[in-house]
C-alpha positions in Angstrom: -4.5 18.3 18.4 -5.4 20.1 21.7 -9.0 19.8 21.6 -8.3 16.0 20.2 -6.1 15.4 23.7 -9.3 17.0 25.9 -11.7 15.3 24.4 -11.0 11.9 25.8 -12.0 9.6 22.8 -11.2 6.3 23.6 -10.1 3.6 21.1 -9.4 6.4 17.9 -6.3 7.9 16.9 -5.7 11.2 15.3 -3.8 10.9 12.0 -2.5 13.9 10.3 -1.5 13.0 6.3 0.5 15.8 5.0 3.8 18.1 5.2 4.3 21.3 6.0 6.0 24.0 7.8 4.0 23.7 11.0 5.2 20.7 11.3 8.2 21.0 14.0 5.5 22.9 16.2 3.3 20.1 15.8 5.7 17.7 16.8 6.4 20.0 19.9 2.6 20.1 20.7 2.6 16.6 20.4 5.4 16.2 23.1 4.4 18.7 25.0 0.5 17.2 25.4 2.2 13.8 26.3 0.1 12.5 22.8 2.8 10.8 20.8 0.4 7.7 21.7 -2.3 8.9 20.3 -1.7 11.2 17.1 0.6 10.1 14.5 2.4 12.6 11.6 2.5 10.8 8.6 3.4 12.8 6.1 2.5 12.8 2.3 0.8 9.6 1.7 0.4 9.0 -2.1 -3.2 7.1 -2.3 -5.0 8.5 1.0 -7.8 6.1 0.5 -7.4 3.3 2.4 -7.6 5.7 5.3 -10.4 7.4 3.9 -12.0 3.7 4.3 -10.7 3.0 7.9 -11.2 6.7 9.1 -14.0 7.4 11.8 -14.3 10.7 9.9 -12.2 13.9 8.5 -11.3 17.0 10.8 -10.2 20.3 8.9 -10.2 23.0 10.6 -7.6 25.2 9.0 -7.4 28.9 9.0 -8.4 29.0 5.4 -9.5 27.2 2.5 -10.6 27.7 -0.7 -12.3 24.3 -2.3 -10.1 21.2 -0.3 -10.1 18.4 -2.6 -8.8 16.3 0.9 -12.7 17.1 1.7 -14.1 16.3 -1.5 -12.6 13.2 -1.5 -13.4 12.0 1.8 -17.1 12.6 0.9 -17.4 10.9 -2.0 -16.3 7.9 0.3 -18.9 8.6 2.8 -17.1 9.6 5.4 -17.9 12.1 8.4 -16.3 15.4 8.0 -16.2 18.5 10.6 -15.1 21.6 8.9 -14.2 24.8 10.2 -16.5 28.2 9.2 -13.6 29.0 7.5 -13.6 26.5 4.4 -14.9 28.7 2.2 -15.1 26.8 -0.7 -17.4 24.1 0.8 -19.6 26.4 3.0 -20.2 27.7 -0.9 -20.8 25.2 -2.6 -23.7 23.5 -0.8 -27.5 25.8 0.0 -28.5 22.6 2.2 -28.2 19.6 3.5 -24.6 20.0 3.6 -22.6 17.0 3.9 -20.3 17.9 6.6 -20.5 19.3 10.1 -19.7 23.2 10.7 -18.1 24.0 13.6 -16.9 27.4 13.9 -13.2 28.7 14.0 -11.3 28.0 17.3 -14.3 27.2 19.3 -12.3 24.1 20.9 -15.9 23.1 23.0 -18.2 22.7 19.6 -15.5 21.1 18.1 -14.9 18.9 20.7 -18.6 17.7 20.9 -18.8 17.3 17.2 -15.7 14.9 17.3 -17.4 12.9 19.9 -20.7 13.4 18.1 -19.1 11.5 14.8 -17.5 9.0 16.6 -20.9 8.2 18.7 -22.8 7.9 15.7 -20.5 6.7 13.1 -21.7 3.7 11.7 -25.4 6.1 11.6 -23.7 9.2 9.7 -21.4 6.9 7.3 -25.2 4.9 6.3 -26.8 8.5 5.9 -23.9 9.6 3.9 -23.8 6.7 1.4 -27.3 6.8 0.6 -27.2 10.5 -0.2 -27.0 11.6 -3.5 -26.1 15.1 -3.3 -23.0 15.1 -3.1 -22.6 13.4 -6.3 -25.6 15.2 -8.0 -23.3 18.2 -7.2 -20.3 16.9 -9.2 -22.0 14.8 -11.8 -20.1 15.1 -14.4 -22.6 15.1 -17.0 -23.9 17.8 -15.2 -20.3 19.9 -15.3 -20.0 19.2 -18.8 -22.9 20.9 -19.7 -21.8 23.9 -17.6 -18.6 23.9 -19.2 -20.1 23.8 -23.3 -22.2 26.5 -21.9 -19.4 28.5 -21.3 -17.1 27.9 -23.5 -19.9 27.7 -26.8 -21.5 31.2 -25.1 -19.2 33.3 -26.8 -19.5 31.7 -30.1 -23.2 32.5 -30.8 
């Protein structure tokens, strides 16, 4: 939300989907940046895809994460994501050609031009994103089934 209200994107809003217990402090920091305007709490939303669709792109930048499916998702609909160094899960899961944007923890400044990065070259990124495949030759399912009879049929030999 801070580096969102320094950054000065015109014509975007910040939506945050999701409860929690940081949530009276967010409404504070809100208030207190004079950004009610700008960034809206929503709460749980049930089918998060229509904003997936609408979105200029994703921003998670939590402390910690294991694998977000939030991040998953909003892939598989081609849309721009900047992660934190700290979503483990997905700095894992991918050796290249990762299909996000790293920025690393609390540095506000890379964060800041990434945002303004995906929302200058939106309609470029969201194009790239669609056309690439490895996101989904990652979780093809054929592909996990066969892991998974691996497994399972290993110890029965």
């Amino acid at each position: 939300i801070k580096s969102f209200s320094k950054s000065n994107i015109k014509n975007v809003d910040l939506l945050i989907i999701g409860e929690g217990k940081e949530k009276e402090k967010l409404k504070k920091l809100i208030n207190d940046l004079n950004m009610g305007h700008k960034v809206k709490l929503l709460g749980n939303i049930k089918n998060p895809y229509p904003f997936y669709n609408k979105a200029k792109g994703l921003v998670m930048v939590s402390n910690y994460e294991g694998s977000p499916n939030v991040l998953w998702e909003a892939i598989s609909c081609g849309l721009p994501c900047i992660i934190s160094d700290r979503i483990y899960g997905a700095l894992e899961m991918f050796d290249t050609k990762k299909p996000y944007i790293v920025s690393k923890h609390n540095n506000e400044k890379e964060l800041i031009k990434n945002m303004k990065k995906v929302i200058k070259y939106n309609r470029a990124i969201k194009m790239k994103l669609k056309k690439s495949t490895i996101f989904f030759e990652k979780f093809d399912p054929i592909k996990i089934f066969k892991t998974w009879d691996r497994i399972i049929y290993s110890d029965q030999k």
